[in-house]
C-alpha positions as CSV (number, residue, x, y, z in Angstrom):
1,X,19.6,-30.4,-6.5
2,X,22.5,-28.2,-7.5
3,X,21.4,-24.2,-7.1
4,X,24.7,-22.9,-7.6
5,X,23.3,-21.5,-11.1
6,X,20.8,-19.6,-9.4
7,X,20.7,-15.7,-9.9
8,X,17.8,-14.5,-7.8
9,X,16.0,-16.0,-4.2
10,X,13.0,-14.4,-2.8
11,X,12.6,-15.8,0.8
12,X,10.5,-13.3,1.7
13,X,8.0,-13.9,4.7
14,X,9.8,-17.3,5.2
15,X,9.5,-16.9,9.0
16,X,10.9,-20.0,9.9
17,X,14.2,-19.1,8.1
18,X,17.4,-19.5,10.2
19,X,21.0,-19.2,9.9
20,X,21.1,-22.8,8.6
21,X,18.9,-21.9,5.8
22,X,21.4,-18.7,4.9
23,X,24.6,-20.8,5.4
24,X,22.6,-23.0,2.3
25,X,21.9,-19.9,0.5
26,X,25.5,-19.0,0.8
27,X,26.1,-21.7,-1.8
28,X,24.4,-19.9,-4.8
29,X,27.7,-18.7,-5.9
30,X,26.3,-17.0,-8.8
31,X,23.6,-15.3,-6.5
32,X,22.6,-11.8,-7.8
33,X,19.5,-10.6,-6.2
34,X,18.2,-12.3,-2.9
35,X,15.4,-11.2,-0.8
36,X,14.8,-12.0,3.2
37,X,12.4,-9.6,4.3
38,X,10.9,-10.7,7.6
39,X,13.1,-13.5,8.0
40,X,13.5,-12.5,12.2
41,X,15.3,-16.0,12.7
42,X,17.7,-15.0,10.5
43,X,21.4,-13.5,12.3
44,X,24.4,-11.6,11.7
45,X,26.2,-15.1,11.3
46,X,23.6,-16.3,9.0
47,X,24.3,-12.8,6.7
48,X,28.2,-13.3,7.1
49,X,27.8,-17.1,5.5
50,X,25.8,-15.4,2.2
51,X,28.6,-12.2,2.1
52,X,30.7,-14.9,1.9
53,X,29.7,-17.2,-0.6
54,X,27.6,-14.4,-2.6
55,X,30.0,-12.4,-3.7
56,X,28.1,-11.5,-7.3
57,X,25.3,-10.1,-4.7
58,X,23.5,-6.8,-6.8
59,X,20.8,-6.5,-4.3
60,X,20.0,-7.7,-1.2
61,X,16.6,-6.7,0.9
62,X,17.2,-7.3,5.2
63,X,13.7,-5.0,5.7
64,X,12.8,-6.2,9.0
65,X,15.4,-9.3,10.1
66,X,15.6,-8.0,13.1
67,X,18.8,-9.6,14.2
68,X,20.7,-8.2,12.2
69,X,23.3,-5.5,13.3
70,X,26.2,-3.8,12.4
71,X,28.4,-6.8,11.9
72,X,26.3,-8.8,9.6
73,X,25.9,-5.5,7.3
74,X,29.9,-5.0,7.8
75,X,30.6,-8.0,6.4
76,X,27.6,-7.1,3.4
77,X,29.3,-4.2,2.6
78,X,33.3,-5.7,2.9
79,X,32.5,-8.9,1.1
80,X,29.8,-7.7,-1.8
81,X,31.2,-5.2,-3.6
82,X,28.7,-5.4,-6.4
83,X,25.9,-4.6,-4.4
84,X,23.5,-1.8,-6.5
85,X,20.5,-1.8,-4.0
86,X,20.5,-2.2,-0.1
87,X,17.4,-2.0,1.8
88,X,18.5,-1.9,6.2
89,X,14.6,-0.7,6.9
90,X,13.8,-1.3,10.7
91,X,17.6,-3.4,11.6
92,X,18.9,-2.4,14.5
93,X,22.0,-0.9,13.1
94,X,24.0,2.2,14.2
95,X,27.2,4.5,13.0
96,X,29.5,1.6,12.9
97,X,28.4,0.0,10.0
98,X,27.2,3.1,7.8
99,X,31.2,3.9,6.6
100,X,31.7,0.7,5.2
101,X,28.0,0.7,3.5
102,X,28.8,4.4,1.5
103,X,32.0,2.8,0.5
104,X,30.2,0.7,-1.5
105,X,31.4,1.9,-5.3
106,X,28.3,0.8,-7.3
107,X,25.7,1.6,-5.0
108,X,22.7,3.5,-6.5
109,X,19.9,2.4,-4.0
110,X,19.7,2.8,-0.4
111,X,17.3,2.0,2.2
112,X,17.2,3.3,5.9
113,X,13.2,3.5,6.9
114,X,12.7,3.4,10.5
115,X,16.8,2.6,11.2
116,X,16.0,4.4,14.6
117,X,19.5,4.0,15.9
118,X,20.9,6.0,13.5
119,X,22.3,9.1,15.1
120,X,23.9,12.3,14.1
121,X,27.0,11.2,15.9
122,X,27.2,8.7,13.8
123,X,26.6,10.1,10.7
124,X,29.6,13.2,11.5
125,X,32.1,10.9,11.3
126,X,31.5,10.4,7.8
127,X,34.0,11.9,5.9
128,X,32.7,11.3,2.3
129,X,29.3,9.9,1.0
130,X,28.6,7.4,-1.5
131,X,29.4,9.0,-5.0
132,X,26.8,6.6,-6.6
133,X,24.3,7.1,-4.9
134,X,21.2,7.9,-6.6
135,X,18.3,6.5,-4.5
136,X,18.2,7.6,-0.8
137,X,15.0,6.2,2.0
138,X,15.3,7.5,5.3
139,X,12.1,8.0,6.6
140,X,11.2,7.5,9.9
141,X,14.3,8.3,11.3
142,X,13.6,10.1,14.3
143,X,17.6,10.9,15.5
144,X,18.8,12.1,12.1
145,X,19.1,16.1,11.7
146,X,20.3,18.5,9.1
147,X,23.7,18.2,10.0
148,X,23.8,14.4,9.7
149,X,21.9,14.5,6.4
150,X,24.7,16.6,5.1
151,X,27.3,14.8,6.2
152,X,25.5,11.2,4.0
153,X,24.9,13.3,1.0
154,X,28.5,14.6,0.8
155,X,29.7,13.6,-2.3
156,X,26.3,12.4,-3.9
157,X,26.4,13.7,-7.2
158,X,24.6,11.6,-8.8
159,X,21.3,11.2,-6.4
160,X,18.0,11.5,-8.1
161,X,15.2,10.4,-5.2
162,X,15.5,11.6,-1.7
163,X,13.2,10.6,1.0
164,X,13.7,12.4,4.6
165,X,9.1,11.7,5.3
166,X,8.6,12.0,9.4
167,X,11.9,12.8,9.9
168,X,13.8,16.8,10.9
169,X,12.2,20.1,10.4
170,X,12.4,21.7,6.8
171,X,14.4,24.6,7.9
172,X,16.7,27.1,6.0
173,X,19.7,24.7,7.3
174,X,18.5,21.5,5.8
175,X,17.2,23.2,2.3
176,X,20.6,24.4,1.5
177,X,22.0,20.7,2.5
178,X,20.6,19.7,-1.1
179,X,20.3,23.1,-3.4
180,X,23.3,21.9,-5.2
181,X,22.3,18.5,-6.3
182,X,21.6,19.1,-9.7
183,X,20.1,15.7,-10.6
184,X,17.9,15.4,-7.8
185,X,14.0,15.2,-9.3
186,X,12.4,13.5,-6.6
187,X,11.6,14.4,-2.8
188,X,9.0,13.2,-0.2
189,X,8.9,15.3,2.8
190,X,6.1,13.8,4.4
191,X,4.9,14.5,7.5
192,X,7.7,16.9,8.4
193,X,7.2,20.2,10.1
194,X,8.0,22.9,7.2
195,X,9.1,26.4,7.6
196,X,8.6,29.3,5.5
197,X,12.3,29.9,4.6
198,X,12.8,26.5,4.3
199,X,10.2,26.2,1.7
200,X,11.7,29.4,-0.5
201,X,15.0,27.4,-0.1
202,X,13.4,24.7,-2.0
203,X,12.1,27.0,-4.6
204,X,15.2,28.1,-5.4
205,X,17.5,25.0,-5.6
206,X,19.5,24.8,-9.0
207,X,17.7,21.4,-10.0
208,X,14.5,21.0,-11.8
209,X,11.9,18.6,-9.3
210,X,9.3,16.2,-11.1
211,X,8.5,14.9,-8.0
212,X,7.3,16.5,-5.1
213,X,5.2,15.1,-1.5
214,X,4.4,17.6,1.1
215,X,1.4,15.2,2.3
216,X,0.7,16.1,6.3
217,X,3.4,18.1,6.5
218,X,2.4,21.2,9.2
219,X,3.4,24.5,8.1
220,X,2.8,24.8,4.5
221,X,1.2,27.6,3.9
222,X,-0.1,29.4,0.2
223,X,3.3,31.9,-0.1
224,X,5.9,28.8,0.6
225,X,3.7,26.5,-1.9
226,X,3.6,29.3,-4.4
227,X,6.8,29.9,-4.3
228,X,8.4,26.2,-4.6
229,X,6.0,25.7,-7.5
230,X,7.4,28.4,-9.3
231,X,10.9,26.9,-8.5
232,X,10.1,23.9,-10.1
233,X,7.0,24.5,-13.5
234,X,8.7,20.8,-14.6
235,X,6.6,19.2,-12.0
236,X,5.0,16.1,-13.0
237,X,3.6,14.6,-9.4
238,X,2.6,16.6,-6.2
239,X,1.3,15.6,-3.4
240,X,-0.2,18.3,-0.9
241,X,-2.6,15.6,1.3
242,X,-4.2,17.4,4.2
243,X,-2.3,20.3,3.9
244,X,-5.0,22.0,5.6
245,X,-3.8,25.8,5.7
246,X,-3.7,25.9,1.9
247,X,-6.6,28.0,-0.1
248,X,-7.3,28.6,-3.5
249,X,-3.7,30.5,-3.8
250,X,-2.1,27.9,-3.7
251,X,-4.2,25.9,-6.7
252,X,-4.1,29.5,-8.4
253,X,-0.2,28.8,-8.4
254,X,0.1,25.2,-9.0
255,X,-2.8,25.4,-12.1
256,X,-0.4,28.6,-13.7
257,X,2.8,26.9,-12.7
258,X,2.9,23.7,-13.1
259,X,0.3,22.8,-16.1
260,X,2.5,19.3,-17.2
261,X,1.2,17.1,-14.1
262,X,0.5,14.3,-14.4
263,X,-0.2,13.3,-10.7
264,X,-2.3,15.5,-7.9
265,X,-3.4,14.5,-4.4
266,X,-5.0,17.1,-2.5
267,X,-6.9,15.0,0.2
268,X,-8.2,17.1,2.8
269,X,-7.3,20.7,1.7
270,X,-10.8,22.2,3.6
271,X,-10.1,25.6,2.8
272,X,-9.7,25.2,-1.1
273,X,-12.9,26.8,-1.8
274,X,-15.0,24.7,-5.2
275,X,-13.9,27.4,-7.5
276,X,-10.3,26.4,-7.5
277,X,-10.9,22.7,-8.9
278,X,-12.4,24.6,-12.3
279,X,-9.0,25.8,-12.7
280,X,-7.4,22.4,-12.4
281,X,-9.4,20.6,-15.5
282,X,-8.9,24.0,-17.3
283,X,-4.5,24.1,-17.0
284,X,-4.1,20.4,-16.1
285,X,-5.1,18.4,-18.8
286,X,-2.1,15.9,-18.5
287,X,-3.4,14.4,-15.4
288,X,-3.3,11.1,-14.9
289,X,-3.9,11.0,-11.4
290,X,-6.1,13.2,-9.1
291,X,-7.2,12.8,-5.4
292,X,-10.0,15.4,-4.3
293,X,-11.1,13.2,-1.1
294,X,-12.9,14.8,1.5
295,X,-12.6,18.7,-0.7
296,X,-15.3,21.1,-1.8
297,X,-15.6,20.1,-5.3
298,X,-19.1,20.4,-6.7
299,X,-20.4,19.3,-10.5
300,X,-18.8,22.2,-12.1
301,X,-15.3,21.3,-10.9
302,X,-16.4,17.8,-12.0
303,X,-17.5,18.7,-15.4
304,X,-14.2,20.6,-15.8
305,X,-11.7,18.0,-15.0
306,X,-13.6,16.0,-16.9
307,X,-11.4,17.3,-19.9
308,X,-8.6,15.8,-18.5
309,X,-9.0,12.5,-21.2
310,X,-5.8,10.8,-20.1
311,X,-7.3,10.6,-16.2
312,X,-7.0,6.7,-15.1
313,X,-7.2,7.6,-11.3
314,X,-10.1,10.0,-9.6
315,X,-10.5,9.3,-5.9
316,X,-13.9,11.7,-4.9
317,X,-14.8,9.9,-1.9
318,X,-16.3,12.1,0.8
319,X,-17.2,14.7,-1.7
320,X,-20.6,15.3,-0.7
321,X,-21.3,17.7,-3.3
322,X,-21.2,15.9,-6.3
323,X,-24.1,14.1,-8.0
324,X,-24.7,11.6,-11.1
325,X,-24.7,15.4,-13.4
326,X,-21.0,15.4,-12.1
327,X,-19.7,11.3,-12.9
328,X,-21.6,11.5,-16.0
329,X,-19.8,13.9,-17.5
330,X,-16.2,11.9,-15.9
331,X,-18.1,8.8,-17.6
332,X,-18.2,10.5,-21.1
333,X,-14.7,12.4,-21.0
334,X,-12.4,10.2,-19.6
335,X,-12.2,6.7,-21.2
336,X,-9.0,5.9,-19.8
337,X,-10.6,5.7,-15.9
338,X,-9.5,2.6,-14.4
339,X,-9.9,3.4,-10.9
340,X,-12.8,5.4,-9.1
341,X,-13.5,6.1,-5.3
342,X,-17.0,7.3,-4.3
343,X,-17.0,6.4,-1.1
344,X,-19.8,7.8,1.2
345,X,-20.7,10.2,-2.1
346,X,-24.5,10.2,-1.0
347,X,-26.0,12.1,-3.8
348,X,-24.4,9.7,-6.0
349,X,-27.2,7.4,-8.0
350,X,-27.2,4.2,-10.5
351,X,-27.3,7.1,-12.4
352,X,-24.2,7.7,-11.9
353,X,-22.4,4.5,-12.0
354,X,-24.2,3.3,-15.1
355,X,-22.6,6.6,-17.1
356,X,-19.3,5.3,-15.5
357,X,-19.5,1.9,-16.5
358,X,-20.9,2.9,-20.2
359,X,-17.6,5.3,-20.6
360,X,-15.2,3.4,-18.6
361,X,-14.7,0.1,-20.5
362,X,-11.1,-0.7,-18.6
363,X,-12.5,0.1,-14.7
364,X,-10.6,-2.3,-12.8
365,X,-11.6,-1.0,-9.3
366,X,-14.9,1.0,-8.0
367,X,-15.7,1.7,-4.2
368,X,-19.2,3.1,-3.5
369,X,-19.6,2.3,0.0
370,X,-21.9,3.9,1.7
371,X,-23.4,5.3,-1.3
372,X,-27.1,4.2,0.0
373,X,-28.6,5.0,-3.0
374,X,-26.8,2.4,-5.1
375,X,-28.7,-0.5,-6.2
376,X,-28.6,-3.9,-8.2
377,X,-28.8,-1.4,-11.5
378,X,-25.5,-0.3,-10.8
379,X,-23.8,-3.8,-10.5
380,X,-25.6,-4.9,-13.8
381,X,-24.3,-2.0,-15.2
382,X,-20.6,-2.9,-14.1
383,X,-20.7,-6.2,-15.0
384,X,-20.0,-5.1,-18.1
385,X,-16.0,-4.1,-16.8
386,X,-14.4,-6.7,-17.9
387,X,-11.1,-5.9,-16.3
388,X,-13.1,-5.2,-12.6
389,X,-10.8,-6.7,-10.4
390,X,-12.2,-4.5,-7.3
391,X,-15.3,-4.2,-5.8
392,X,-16.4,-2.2,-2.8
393,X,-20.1,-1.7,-2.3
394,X,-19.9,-2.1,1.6
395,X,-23.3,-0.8,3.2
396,X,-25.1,-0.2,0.3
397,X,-28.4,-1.8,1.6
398,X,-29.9,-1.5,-1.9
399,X,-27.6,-4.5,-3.3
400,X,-28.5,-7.9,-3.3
401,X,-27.2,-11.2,-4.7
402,X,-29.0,-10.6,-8.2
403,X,-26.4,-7.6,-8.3
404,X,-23.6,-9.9,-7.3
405,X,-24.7,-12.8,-9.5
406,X,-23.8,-10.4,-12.4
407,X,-21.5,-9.1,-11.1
408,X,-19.7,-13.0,-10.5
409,X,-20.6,-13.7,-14.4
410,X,-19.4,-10.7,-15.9
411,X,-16.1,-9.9,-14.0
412,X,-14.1,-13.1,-14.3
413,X,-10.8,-11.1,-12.9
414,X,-12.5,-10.1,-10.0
415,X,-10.0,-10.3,-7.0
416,X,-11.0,-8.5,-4.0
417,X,-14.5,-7.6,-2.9
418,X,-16.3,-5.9,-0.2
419,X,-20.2,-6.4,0.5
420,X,-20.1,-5.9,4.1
421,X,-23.4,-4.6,5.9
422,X,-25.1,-5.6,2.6
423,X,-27.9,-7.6,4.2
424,X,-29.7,-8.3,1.2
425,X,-26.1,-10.8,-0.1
426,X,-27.0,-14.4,0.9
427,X,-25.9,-17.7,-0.2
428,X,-27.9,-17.4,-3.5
429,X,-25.0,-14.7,-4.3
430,X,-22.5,-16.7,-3.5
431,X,-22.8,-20.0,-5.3
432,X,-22.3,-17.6,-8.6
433,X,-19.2,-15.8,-7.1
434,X,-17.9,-19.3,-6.3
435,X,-17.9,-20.6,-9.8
436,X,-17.1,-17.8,-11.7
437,X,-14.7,-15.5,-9.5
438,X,-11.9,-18.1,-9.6
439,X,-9.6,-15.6,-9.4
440,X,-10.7,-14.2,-5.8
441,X,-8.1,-13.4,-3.1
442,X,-10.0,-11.0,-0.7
443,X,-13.5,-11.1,0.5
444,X,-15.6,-9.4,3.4
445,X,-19.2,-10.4,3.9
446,X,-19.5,-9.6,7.5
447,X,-23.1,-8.3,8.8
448,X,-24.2,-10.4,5.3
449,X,-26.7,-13.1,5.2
450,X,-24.4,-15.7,4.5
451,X,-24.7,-18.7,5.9
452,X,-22.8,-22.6,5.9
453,X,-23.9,-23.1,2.9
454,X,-22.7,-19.9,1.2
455,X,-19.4,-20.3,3.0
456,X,-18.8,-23.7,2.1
457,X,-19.4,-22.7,-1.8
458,X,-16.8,-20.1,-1.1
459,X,-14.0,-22.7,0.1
460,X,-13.7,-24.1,-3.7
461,X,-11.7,-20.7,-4.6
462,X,-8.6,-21.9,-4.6
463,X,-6.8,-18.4,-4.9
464,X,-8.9,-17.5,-1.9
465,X,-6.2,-15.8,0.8
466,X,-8.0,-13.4,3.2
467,X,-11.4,-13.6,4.8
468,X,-13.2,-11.2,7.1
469,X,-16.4,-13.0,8.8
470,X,-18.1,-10.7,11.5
471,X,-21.8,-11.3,12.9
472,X,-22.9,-13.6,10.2
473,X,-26.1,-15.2,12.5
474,X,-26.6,-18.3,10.0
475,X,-23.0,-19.1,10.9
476,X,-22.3,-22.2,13.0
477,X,-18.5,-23.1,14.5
478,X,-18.9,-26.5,12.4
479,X,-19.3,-24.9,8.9
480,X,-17.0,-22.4,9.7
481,X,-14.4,-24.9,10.8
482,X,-15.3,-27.1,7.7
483,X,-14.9,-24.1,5.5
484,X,-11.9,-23.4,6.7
485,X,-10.5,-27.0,6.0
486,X,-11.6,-26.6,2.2
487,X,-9.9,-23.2,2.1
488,X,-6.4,-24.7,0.8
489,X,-4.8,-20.9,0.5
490,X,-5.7,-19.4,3.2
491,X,-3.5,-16.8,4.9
492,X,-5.5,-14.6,6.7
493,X,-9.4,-15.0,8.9
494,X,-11.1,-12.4,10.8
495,X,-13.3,-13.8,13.1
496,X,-15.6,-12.8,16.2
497,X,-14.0,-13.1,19.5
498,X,-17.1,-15.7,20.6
499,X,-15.7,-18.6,18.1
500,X,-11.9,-18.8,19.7
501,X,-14.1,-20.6,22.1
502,X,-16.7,-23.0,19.6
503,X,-15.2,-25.9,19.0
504,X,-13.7,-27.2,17.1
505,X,-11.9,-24.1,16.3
506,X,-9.7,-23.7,18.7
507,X,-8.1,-27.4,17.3
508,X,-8.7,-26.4,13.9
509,X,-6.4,-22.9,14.0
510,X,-3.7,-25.4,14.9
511,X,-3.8,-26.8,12.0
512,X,-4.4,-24.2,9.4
513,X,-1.1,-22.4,8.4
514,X,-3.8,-18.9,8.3
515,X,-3.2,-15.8,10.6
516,X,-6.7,-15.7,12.1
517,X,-7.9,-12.6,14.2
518,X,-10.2,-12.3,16.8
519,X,-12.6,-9.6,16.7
520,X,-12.3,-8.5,20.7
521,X,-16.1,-7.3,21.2
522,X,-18.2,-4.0,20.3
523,X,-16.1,-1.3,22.3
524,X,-14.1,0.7,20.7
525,X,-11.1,0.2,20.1
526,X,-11.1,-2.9,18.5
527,X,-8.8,-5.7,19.7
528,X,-7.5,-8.3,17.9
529,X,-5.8,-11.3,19.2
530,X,-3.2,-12.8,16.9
531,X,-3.0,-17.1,16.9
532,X,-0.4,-16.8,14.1
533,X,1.7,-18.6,16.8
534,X,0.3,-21.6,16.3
535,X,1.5,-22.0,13.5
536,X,4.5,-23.9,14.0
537,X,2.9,-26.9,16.1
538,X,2.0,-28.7,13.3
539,X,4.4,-27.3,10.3
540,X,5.8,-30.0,8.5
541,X,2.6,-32.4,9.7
542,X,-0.1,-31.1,7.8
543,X,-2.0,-34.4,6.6
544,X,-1.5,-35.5,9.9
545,X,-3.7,-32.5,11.4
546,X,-5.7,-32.6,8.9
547,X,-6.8,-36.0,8.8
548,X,-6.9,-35.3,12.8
549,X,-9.6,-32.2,12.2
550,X,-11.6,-34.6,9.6
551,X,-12.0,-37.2,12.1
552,X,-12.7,-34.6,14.9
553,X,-15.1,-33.0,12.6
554,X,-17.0,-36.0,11.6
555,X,-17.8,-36.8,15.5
556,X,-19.4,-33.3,15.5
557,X,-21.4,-33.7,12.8
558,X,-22.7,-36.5,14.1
């Protein structure tokens, strides 16, 4: 078959991909975007064959090909002169190869995540930056400081997106490295320790932010917040997760400031006292998104941002205040809610959900573990969500499978679902789910009452990619093992330890192409052990194995 005509290859997660296979690549002439993330076989001479016969190369993702050095993303950057997007994440590249990558004219997009041989030796001998440069990832770079950063930016004029998350302090000295980008909208800082002045520096930089993350950073406090806020009242997203010293200054600022966002995650702000998130549905009205997790917010703050009609995203999980008064009036003033988190909100009632479900015609995904109170009311209720593609009702003991037979008949897009420690599930649940929820990829039924039966209607799902089976008593090895043989798609099992010793499993992971886990016992921590190894004894002999595991388990039925 002649390729040459091809434009874009995504060999992504092709872990058996090898030099060989990039020295085929190599002649795509007309190759524009190519993809090899997590192809660890894959060497510097295998990247030299495809900078030499790609040339037309636009964008090229290495993200974990682990043998890849400076020489293969020399000879990138020398031969590929096109290239628009580079993504290095986790390669163990150092200085030598970064002048020859910010030579690159057209480059808008570049990606260093976890590059942790990067050093600020190696970024001072840069003379000049990449003038194209518009996109810049380099989180997770432990080595890099202030001084290096300004020596990669010199020269960006043009960059819109910086990411520096877990990487140097937010001081005075790295603020002023990008007060004079006047394009730059975008900025995740996430995880970094922040000062003070370093946060006023921020405030004060001549461009105009959309986009801000200060999510676990330690060190912002309510005067640097206020004060970078009123920098930048253009903001459309922020993101202040577990900013922990923050109080209802801070939202005070943000709700006056900054009334256009559309995006707010404030997970874990403890001190922000229920008051505040009134003040949010009152100035906020864009919002799209809004994460409250684990906060103080009570009905009132509920029936205020309730106003906020254009909300598709309300994550409330851990929000122990709230009640069905609350999510009824979200139900009734926000019709465009396709996502809702309840998880562990105990007060919360089929009530509740119905109003939800009512009001929310487009819900694609709902999590009310742990909300004990829910019952099969609720799941009738929702199985009138079309779109539903996620379900989480994970120990909610008041389910059962009339719930989920509904649920199975109503929500034909249904793709990932949850109904772990829901005892009252069985097989009757599951012969619905297996002839109507054709489009599930993700299920976990562990502590269920599932048994063969209910696992062998499961295996007809076709789409079926990632099972979790823990403590299911009416389990044996042989329907698990003939389960497992149906399951065509399989890529991912997580079993209890016990079974890596039932035969015929041990044969039978051999011959599945799955990653299948091992759950190591009831200790904490957990420890899995990863057979993904065995893989390769029988790739490119399926039938074989499988007609193999057939016979095998015939004798055991027997």
């Amino acid at each position: 078959m002649n390729c040459s005509d091809l434009v874009e290859i995504d060999l992504s997660n092709a872990t058996e991909f090898t030099d060989s296979g990039a020295a085929a690549i190599a002649k795509a002439k007309n190759l524009e975007r190519l993809w090899l993330v997590r192809c660890k076989l894959v060497s510097d001479i295998g990247i030299g064959c495809i900078a030499v016969g790609c040339r037309k190369l636009r964008l090229i993702n290495l993200k974990w090909c682990l043998r890849v050095g400076d020489l293969g993303v020399g000879l990138i950057a020398m031969k590929c002169k096109e290239i628009r997007c580079l993504d290095l994440s986790y390669l163990p590249i150092t200085k030598k190869c970064l002048p020859s990558v910010l030579q690159l004219q057209h480059l808008e997009d570049l990606v260093l995540v976890g590059c942790f041989h990067i050093d600020l030796d190696g970024l001072t001998n840069l003379k000049q930056g990449c003038k194209s440069l518009e996109v810049l990832n380099m989180s997770n770079c432990p080595c890099i400081s202030q001084y290096g950063l300004s020596f990669i930016t010199n020269g960006a004029e043009c960059l819109r997106q910086f990411n520096i998350s877990y990487g140097p302090p937010v001081t005075l000295d790295l603020a002023k490295c990008l007060q004079y980008f006047s394009n730059l909208q975008s900025i995740r800082l996430d995880g970094c320790i922040v000062t003070c002045s370093g946060m006023k520096a921020i405030g004060n930089w001549c461009a105009s932010l959309k986009e801000l993350s200060l999510s676990k950073c330690s060190g912002v406090t309510d005067e640097g917040l206020s004060l970078i806020v009123q920098g930048h009242q253009e903001l459309r997203k922020l993101d202040i997760t577990c900013c922990r010293k923050i109080t209802q200054a801070s939202i005070n600022s943000i709700t006056n400031s900054c009334t256009c966002l559309t995006s707010l995650r404030m997970e874990s702000c403890s001190l922000v006292q229920s008051e505040a998130f009134v003040l949010i549905g009152q100035c906020c009205q864009f919002l799209e998104e809004l994460d409250v997790t684990d906060n103080e917010i009570d009905d009132e703050g509920l029936k205020s941002i309730a106003r906020c009609s254009k909300l598709s995203s309300l994550k409330l999980g851990i929000c122990l205040k709230i009640t069905d008064d609350g999510i009824s009036h979200v139900g009734t003033g926000c019709p465009k809610l396709t996502e809702i988190d309840l998880y562990r909100c105990i007060c919360i009632t089929d009530v509740g959900i119905e109003a939800i479900a009512h009001g929310c015609p487009d819900l694609e995904m709902i999590n009310t573990a742990y909300c004990d109170k829910v019952t099969d009311a609720s799941l009738e209720s929702l199985s009138k969500c079309l779109r539903l593609k996620a379900l989480e009702i994970r120990g909610c003991p008041g389910v059962s499978s009339v719930g989920l037979s509904a649920i199975a008949l109503g929500c034909r897009q249904l793709t990932v679902l949850d109904i772990k420690k829901c005892h009252h599930i069985n097989d009757v649940g599951m012969v619905p789910l297996a002839q109507f929820s054709q489009n599930l990829k993700q299920i976990n039924f562990s502590y269920c009452s599932v048994t063969d039966v209910g696992l062998l209607a499961l295996a007809s799902i076709s789409s079926l990619q990632n099972i979790t089976i823990l403590h299911l008593t009416g389990l044996t090895s042989n329907g698990l093992a003939a389960a497992l043989l149906a399951c065509k798609g399989l890529m991912k099992v997580k079993l209890h330890r016990f079974l890596s010793d039932c035969s015929p499993i041990p044969f039978l992971i051999t011959c599945n192409p799955a990653v299948v886990c091992f759950n190591g016992g009831t200790k904490p921590p957990l420890r899995y052990f990863n057979f993904s190894h065995f893989i390769v004894v029988l790739s490119g002999n399926r039938p074989h194995g499988m007609e193999a595991a057939s016979r095998m388990m015939g004798n055991y039925s027997s």
